[in-house]
N, C-alpha and C positions, 0 to 999 in steps of 0.2 A: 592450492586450494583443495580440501578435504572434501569430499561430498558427505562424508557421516555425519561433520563437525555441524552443530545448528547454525553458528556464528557466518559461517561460510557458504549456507543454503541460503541463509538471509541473503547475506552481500548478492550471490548470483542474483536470488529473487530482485530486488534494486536494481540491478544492473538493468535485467529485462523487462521489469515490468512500472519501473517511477516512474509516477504522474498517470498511469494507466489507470480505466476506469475496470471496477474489479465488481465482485459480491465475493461476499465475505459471511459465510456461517447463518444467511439468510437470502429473501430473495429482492435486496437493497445494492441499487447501485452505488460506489464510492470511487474516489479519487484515492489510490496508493500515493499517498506523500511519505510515507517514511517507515521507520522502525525504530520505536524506545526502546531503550534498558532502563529498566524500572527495575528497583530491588526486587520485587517479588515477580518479575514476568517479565519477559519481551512481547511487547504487544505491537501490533499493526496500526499506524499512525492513517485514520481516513477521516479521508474531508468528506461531507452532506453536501447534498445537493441546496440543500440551506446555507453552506459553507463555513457549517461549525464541523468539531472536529471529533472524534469519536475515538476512542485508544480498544483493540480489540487484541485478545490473546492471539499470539500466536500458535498457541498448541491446535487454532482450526487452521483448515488451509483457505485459502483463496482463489477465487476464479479469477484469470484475468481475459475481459470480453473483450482486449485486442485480437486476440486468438480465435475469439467466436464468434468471430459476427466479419461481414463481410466491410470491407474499405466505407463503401456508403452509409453502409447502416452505422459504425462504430462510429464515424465523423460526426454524424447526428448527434448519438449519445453524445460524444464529446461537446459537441456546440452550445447544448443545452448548458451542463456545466460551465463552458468558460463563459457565459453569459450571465451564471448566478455569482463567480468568485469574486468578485469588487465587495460583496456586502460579507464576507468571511471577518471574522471576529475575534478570533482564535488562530494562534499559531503554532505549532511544534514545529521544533527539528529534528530532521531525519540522522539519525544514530549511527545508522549500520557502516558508513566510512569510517567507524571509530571500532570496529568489530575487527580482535584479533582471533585467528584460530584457537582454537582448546585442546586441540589433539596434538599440538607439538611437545 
């Protein structure tokens, strides 16, 4: 794995952070389910706390508040979520298992 290549920062990204609740390019909680390849962009695949789905570029980065928030507090966030997911309406699949490097 490349650390230059984007393909390859994705995949890590997934690796550490699927299903994590993140912000993203504002000050809105989401669930990281995934990453598109859409012909004009690779975008971040987040679920709402409504449990619709939202496609955001990747060219922003992402918080992920596994990392920032203590065991307690992050389970909370989390509980909240998996209490709203039944009524999700919308679904994508996560891309980035399909992500070859570009630097080869």
């Amino acid at each position: 794995m490349n650390d230059k290549c984007v393909y390859c920062q994705l995949k890590k990204l997934m690796v550490e952070s699927k299903n994590h609740l993140v912000l993203c390019s504002s000050d809105t909680v989401y669930r990281l389910i995934g990453i598109a390849d859409e012909p004009e962009d690779l975008y971040y695949i987040l679920r709402r706390l409504n449990g619709s789905i939202l496609l955001s570029s990747c060219v922003g980065g992402i918080t992920d508040l596994f990392y920032q928030f203590d065991e307690e507090t992050y389970n909370e966030l989390n509980h909240i979520f998996l209490l709203n997911e039944d009524i999700c309406f919308e679904d994508m699949s996560d891309e980035s298992d399909k992500f070859e490097c570009c630097c080869k």
